[in-house]
N, C-alpha and C positions, 0 to 999 in steps of 0.2 A: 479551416483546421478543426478537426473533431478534439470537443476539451470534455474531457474526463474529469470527474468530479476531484476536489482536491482537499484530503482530510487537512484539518487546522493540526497545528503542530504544536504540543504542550510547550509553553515556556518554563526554561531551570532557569534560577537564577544560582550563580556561582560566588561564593564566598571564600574569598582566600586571605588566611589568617599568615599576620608578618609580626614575628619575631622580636625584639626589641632588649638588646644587652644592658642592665645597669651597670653604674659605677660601683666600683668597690667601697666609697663611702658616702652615704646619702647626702650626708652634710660636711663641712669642713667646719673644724673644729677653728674657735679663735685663737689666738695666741696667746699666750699667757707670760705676765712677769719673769724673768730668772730667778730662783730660789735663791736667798743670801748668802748660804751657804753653798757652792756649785757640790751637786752627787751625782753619783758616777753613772755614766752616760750607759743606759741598760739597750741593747739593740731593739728597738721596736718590733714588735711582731708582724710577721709578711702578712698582708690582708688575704682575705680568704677569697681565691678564686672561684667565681660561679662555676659551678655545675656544665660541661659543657650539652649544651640543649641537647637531647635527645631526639631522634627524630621518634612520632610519634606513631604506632605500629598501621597499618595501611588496613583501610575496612576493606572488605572486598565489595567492587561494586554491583549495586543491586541487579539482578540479570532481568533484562529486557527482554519480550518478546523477539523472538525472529523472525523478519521479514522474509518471505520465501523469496528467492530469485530465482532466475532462470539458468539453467546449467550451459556449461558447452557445447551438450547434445541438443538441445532444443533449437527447433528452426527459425531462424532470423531473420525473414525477406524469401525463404525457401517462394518458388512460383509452382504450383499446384493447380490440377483442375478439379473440379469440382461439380460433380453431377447434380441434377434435381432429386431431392426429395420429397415425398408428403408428408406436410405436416400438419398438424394442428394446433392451431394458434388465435391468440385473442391482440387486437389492438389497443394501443394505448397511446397517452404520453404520462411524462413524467417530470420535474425537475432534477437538479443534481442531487438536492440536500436530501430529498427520499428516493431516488432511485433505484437503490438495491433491494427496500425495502417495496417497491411497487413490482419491480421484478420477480420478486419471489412470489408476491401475493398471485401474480399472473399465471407463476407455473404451480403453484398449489390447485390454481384454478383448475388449468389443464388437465392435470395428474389426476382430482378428482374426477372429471367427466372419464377421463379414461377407464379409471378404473370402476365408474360402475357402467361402461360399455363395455367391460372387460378386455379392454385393446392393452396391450405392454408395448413400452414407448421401444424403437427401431435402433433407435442412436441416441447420444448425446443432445441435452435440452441445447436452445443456443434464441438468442435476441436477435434481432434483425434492425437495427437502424437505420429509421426513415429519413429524417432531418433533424438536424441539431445544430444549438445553439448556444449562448452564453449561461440561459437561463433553463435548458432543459429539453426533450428530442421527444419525438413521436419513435415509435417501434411497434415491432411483434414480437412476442412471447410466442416460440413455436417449440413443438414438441414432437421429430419423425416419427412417425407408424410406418409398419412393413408392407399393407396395399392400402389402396384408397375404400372408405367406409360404403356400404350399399346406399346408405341412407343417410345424408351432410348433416350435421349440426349444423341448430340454428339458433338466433340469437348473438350472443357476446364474444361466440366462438365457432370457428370456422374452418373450413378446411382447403389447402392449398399447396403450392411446389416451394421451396424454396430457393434462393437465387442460385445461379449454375455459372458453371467458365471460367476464366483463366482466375486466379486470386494467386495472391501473395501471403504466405499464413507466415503469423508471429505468436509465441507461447508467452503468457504475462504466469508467472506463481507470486500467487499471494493475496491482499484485502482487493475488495473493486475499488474501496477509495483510492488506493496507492497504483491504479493505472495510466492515472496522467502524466508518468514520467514515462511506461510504455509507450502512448501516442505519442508525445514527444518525440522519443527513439523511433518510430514509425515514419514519422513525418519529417523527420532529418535524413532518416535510410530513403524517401523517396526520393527528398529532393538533391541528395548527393546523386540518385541514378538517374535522376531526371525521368520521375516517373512521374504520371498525371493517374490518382486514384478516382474512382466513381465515386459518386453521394451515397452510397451505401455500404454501410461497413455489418460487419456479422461477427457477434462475440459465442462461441460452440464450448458450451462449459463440458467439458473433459473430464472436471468430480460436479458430483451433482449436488445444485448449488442449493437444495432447498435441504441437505443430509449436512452439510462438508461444512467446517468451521471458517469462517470468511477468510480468515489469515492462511488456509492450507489448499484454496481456491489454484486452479490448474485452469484457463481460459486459452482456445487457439485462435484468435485475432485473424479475420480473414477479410482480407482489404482486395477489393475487384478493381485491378487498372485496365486505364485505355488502352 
């Protein structure tokens, strides 16, 4: 099962304040002698009833971030094909805990060679997932062009197709840490269908992730079954 990185989760700790009524008289009074003379018996005064508590006016609470989700319109398991593209792309790996931030370093990479071959990128950037693991995956950083260059880059960056055929696309919105509840739902919708996916998965950033604030991220999740 492909695991997606998983951000740590702030702990609150929750404080709840109780209430507590006193008596009407801190102390009891002792008793005391009878006067010699008995006088006339004055009605004692009704003790004075607290106050009843008030509830105390409500803060409004602090507004948190919103996690993007995925709408009703976005494809969930939709089965699509998907043609070859060329791209150009650098390999890598990475672990979870810098991930996103190796990915991006990778299509900066890109985006600069591009741009001073003066090529403008075809499509959407997108990762390509080699193998992965508990501790972290190999991939490609690939970036489509409209034809293949005269002359290939060399070195650290390469040029090539990207994978083609049947896939299943799924739309995650929002941070890259907060994907491993998409795989999750990925990998539940297979195994309800009883689908068997390939070892290669392909995430097609749809806002571009090197401009786009990580939390308003738009990724279409493209899983190849047998």
């Amino acid at each position: 099962m492909f695991r997606a990185p998983v951000s740590l989760a702030a702990a609150f700790a929750l404080v709840v304040a109780s209430a507590t009524f006193q008596s009407a008289r801190a102390q009891t009074s002792e008793p005391q002698p009878a006067p010699a003379q008995p006088a006339p018996v004055q009605p004692a005064p009704a003790p004075s009833e607290p106050a009843p508590a008030q509830p105390a006016p409500s803060e409004p609470a602090p507004a948190q971030p919103a996690e993007s989700q995925p709408t009703q319109d976005d494809p969930f398991g939709q089965e699509i094909q998907v043609t070859p593209k060329t791209v150009i792309f650098m390999k890598g790996t990475a672990n979870w805990d810098t991930a996103y931030e190796t990915l991006l370093d990778s299509f900066k990479t890109i985006r600069s060679f591009l741009d001073k071959e003066g090529i403008k990128p075809s499509g959407p950037a997108m990762t390509i997932y080699l193998t992965t693991d508990d501790t972290g995956f190999e991939f490609r950083a690939a970036v489509p062009i409209a034809e293949p260059m005269s002359s290939p880059p060399r070195g650290d960056i390469e040029m090539g197709e990207s994978p083609s055929g049947k896939m299943l696309k799924f739309v995650h919105r929002g941070s890259y840490d907060a994907m491993d509840s998409t795989y999750e739902a990925i990998t539940n919708f297979l195994d309800t269908k009883q689908l068997e996916a390939q070892d290669t998965f392909i995430e097609e950033y749809v806002t571009d992730p090197v401009s786009t604030p990580e939390d308003e991220l738009v990724i279409n999740v493209l899983v190849p079954v047998k």
